[in-house]
Structures are given as C-alpha cells and as structure tokens.
C-alpha positions, 0 to 999 in steps of 0.5 A: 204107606207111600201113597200118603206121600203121593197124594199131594203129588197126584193132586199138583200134577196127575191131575192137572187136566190141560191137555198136552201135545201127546193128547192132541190129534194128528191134525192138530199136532200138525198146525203146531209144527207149521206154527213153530215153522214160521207160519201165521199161528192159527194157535195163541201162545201165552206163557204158563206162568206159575202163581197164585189164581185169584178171580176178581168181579167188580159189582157196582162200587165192591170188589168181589173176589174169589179163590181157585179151590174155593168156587163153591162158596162163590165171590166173597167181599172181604180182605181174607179172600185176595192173593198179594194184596191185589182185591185190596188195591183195587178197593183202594182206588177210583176204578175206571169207568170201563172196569164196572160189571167185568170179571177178570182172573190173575195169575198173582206173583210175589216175592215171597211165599210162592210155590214154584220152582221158578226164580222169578225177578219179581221185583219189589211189587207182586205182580198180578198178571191177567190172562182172560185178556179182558183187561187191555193194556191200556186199562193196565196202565192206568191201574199202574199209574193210580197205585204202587202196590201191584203191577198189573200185567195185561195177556197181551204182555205174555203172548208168544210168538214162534221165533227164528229157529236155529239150523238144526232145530228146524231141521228136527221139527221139520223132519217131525212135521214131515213124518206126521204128515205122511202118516194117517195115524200117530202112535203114542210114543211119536207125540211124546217124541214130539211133546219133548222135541218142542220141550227141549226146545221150548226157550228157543222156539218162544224166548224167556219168560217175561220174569226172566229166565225159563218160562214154566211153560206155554199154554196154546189155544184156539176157538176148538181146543187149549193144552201146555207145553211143559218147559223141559227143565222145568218139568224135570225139577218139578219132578223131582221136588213136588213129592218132597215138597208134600212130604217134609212142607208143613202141608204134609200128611205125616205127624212128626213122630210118623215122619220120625219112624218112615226115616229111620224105616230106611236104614238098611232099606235102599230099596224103599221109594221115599228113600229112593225118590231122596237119593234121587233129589240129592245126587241130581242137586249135587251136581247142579240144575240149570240156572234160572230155578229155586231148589233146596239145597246148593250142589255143596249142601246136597252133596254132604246131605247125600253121604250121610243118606247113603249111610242111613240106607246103608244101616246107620240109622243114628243119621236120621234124625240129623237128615230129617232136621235138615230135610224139613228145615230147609224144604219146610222154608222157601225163603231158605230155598237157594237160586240156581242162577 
C-alpha cells in the first residue's frame, strides 16, 4: 500500500508543527511585510538550519545529554546519547565556570551521515550550533579555543536581519502589505500567495546561509508566537526526495522481496503513485536543481535511469531489477549523493 511509504514522509514533513506564514493572523502577517520593508523588526529572525538536535545539561562536573525523540527517557550520561561527538568534547575539557547549571540545545551539523538536502561547507569539524542563545559568543569562543573537535556556533551567528531589497522585489511586497492592510480579513490563498512571495525571495530578503548557499529556511519569533519560512527551492527538493528517502533508505518499511514485488507492480502500470512520485524525481533531476543542494543522482544519471523507467511503466518489466539496484544503491548512500554546486 502506499500509505506504508508515506509514513515517513508525513512523520519529516505533515507533522512538523512550527506554524508557517499562512497560519499566521492578518496582523501578524503585517508586522512581517514591514519587517522586510525596512522597519526595526518586532520579530527575531534566525536561520532554520537542518541537523541533528541534541540537548546538553551540565550538572555539577557531568555532562548530561539527551535526544529529540528520546525526552521520555530524560537526560542520560553516557558516550551513546551525543550527535557528532559533541557531549564527548565537553566532557573532555575544563567547563567555564559560567557553564555550570545551564542547559543549552544544539542543532549538530556533520559532514558525513546528515539527513538534509542541503550541501553545507562543513568543513573538517562538525559544528554544533546553539540556538536558545544561552550561550554567548564569548562562551563560544572560549570552548572553540580549549578543544579542535567541534566548532560551537552561538544564536547570535545566525540571526538575520532584512536586507536592501531590490526594485521589483519591494514593489511586490509592498503592493502585498498594501492589500493586507486594506482588508479586514485574509483569505487562505492570499497568505499562501504571501508565504511564496517571501519563499521565493527568501535569499535575497536575508542573505545565504552561514554554511554557505540556500539556507533551508528562516525561523522568526517574538514574545507571543514563532513560525518558518521555508526556502522555495528547498522546500520543493525536499518535496520530491523525503518519500524516496523513506522508501529505498535503509529506514524503509518494505522488506526487500516487498520492494521487489511494488517495482515490478509498475510495469505497464503508469498510473501507480510510487511509480508516478519516481518519474516525477527523474525527469526534474535531468534537468538539474539550483546549485547549493545534494540529490541522488546527476542530470546525466537521471536522464538514462528515467528511460529505462518509462520502459518499465510502459511494460518491460525485465528493467526492474536494474532500476530498484540503482534506486536503493544510490538513495541508500549519502556519501554516494552528488552536489548541485
């Protein structure tokens, strides 16, 4: 069934509850647009980075850590509960003195093994990014200086201010924030007009990511509220490679001989959604993604892979098990991902 596939899918990204611009009210929407229009923001804007969470207590002379989908079993001291070696580090060094009693929570970034579609320049260290600003720069610094294994990143690093737009770019939003204001209620398909207008202008409106190229997103807050801001091209490769990712990864919830069988089920069967969601991937990838992401295959590899699939859906089922080898081979293996740089 495909709702075995979508499980995954629904769990990375139906699920995600951080509000968004088109769950915001019409108000708030409006303290946006004057945000981006120049105005001291009322909102804080950091960038969304995409790693692994890791919460950290230091408690007396132990550094106590645990895991985003582990809170249940509350903080654990041991070298199984870290993401990039982090909890290790600090374990290793003399803590400064302002360190004891604090809690702080790291968005971990490393260069191999990460689920993101993004081609970070990581760099040699994994990077360990704190983002409840309870750690100052100056605190960063000093852990930087007393280790080499992680470079710790304070929340001050990743705040984002609204830039200098462009002619036609202020135009649109201030025809937007216009509009907005001279209504007294907005209709759904106004904010999602909105929510892609900022989208699609996300880079410009608040510059790269610190890693360099798109940032994923923008995550804004205020005492009363906090929603994203999805990055446009982003959110559209995300789109297309989450479900693959749950289908032909090794967190699949097909058996191999279930796979089998659902691949060879699209021969002479175009009309089957898996089938069509692959298609889908491979024609867009053989044409290229904008640079600055990781995908599975290159334009070349997806363009030969997407002939032999419309043979396979067109009948010949003798290609399935050369397509499901390269399928899982390929979107099995990060390391084997290529750069769209």
């Amino acid at each position: 069934m495909f709702l075995r596939e979508l499980r995954s899918l629904v769990k990375e990204i139906i699920l995600e509850t951080t509000p968004r611009i088109q769950d915001l009210s019409r108000e708030e929407i409006i303290e946006v647009l004057e945000d981006i229009l120049g105005r001291e923001p009322l909102n804080t804007y950091t960038e969304k980075l995409a790693g692994q969470f890791l919460e950290v207590k230091i408690e007396g002379d132990k550094v106590l850590t645990i895991f985003k989908d582990a809170k249940e079993k509350g903080f654990q001291h041991g070298y199984r509960h870290d993401a990039g070696g982090t909890a290790s580090t600090l374990r290793s060094i003399q803590l400064p003195e302002e360190m004891a009693g604090q809690t702080y929570q790291f968005e971990v970034i490393k260069q191999e093994n990460r689920p993101d579609y993004i081609d970070y320049i990581v760099g040699d260290k994994a990077l360990a990014i704190e983002f409840t600003g309870r750690m100052s720069k100056e605190l960063a610094q000093k852990l930087n200086e007393l280790q080499t294994m992680i470079r710790f990143i304070p929340q001050s690093d990743i705040i984002r201010r609204p830039r200098n737009l462009s002619e036609e770019t202020q135009t649109h939003v201030q025809r937007a924030l216009d509009s907005a204001r001279a209504s007294t209620k907005m209709s759904k398909s106004e904010k999602e007009s909105i929510e892609s207008l900022i989208s699609k202008a996300l880079v410009e409106i608040f510059g790269e990511s610190l890693l360099g190229g798109s940032p994923e997103g923008i995550f804004a807050s205020s005492p009363s509220k906090s929603f994203k801001i999805p990055e446009h091209d982003y959110a559209n490769i995300q789109r297309l490679q989450a479900p693959l990712y749950a289908i032909f990864s090794d967190k699949s919830k097909y058996t191999p001989l279930e796979l089998e069988t659902r691949i060879e089920s699209f021969a002479g069967n175009p009309g089957d959604r898996m089938a069509k969601q692959i298609k889908d991937y491979l024609a867009i990838a053989s044409k290229g993604f904008p640079p600055g992401f990781r995908t599975f295959f290159s334009p070349e590899e997806a363009s030969k892979l997407l002939i032999d699939f419309e043979e396979l859906i067109s009948g010949d089922v003798s290609k399935s098990k050369q397509i499901l080898s390269q399928l899982k081979r390929r979107i099995g293996n990060k390391h084997l991902w290529v750069s769209t740089r």
